[in-house]
N, C-alpha and C positions, 0 to 999 in steps of 0.2 A: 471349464470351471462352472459350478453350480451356481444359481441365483444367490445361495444361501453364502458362498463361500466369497462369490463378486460384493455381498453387501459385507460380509465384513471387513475385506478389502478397503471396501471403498471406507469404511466407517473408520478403520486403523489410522488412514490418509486421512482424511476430514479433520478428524479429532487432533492428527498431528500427533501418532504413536502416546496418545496420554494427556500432551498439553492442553488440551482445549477438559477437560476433567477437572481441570486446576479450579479450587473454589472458590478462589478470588482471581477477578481479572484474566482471564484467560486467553483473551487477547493478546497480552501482554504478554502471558506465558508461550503462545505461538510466536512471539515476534523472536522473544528467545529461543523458541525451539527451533528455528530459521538456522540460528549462528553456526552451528556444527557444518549444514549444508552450506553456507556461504563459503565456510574455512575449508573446505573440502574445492567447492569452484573456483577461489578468487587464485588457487595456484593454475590455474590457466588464466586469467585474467579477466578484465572486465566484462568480454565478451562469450565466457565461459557462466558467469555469473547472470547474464542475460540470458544467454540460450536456458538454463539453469529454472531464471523464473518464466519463461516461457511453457517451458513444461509443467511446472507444477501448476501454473495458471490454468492450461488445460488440463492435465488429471484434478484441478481441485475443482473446474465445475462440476466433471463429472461427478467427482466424489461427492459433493455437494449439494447435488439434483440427487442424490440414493439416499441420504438425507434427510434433507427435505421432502423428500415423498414418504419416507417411513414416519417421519415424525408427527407431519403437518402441520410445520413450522415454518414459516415467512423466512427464518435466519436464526437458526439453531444457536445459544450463543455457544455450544461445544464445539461448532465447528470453525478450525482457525488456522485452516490450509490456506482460505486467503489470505491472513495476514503472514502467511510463510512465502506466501508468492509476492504482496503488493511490498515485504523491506526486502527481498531480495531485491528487486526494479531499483528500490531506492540504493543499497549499495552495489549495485551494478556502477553508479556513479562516484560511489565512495574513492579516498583514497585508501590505499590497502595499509593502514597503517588504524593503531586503536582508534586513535580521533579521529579516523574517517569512521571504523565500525559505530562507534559509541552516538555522533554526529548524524550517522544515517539513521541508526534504532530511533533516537531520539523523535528525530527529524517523521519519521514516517508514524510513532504514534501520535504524534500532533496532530497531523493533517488525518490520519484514520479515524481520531476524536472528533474532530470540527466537521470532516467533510467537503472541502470546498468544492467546486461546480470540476467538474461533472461527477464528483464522488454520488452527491447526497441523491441526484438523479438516479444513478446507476443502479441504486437500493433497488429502485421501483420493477426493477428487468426481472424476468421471470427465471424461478427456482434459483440453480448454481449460478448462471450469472448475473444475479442481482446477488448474490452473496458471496462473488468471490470481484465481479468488477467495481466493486465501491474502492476495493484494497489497492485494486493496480492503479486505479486514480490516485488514490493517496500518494501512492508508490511515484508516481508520475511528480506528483507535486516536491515530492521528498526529491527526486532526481533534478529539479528546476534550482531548487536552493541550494543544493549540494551543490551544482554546475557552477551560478554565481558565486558561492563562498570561497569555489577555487579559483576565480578568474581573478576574486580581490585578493586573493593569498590568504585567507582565514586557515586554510586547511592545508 
């Protein structure tokens, strides 16, 4: 494959087939562009759903670093493969049921907003992974309260 043909690639990936284009929030629009791949992995189960955003986590630095260097952009906001990898993380924990989906989206644009430790750090890492590991933290954080809502029966 050509350079030329690798950056669109990688640029199809990043943007999330479209979603990260979206003119408002686009974020947002990647977390739902996620759902299709989720409903696709969670019929192998949770650990399908893991393996799942593990990989997109690594093709989306990649993607993300091709990016990033065409742009010269700190954090493109078109690009929103991380946030297809950091709610997958998060309903990797879900229950497979709507109120787990709904629960988990929720859940993980929260903490993608705020950042909490070691989100807000992770920005600072260079190219793709300062722009796709802020997400897997959130991801991380969404998977911590998912965990407890099920041990108190919320979910």
């Amino acid at each position: 494959m050509n350079a030329r043909a690798r950056y669109k690639l990688a640029y199809m990936l990043a943007i999330w087939f479209g979603c990260g284009r979206f003119p408002l929030m686009p974020g947002t629009a990647g977390t739902l562009g996620a759902i299709p791949l989720y409903l696709l992995l969670v019929r192998g189960g949770p650990f399908a759903v893991l393996a799942g955003a593990v990989v997109v986590t690594l093709v989306g630095v990649w993607a993300a670093n091709q990016v990033v260097r065409a742009t010269g952009l700190k954090d493109p906001q078109l690009v929103v493969i991380d946030e297809v990898a950091g709610v997958l993380i998060t309903l990797a924990a879900a229950p497979n049921n709507w109120k787990g989906l709904l629960a988990g989206v929720v859940l993980f644009r929260i903490f993608d907003q705020f950042k909490p430790f070691p989100a807000r750090r992770a920005e600072g890492w260079r190219e793709g992974w300062g722009v796709v590991m802020d997400d897997v933290f959130a991801g991380l954080w969404g998977v911590l309260v998912l965990l407890v809502a099920r041990k108190m029966g919320w979910l």
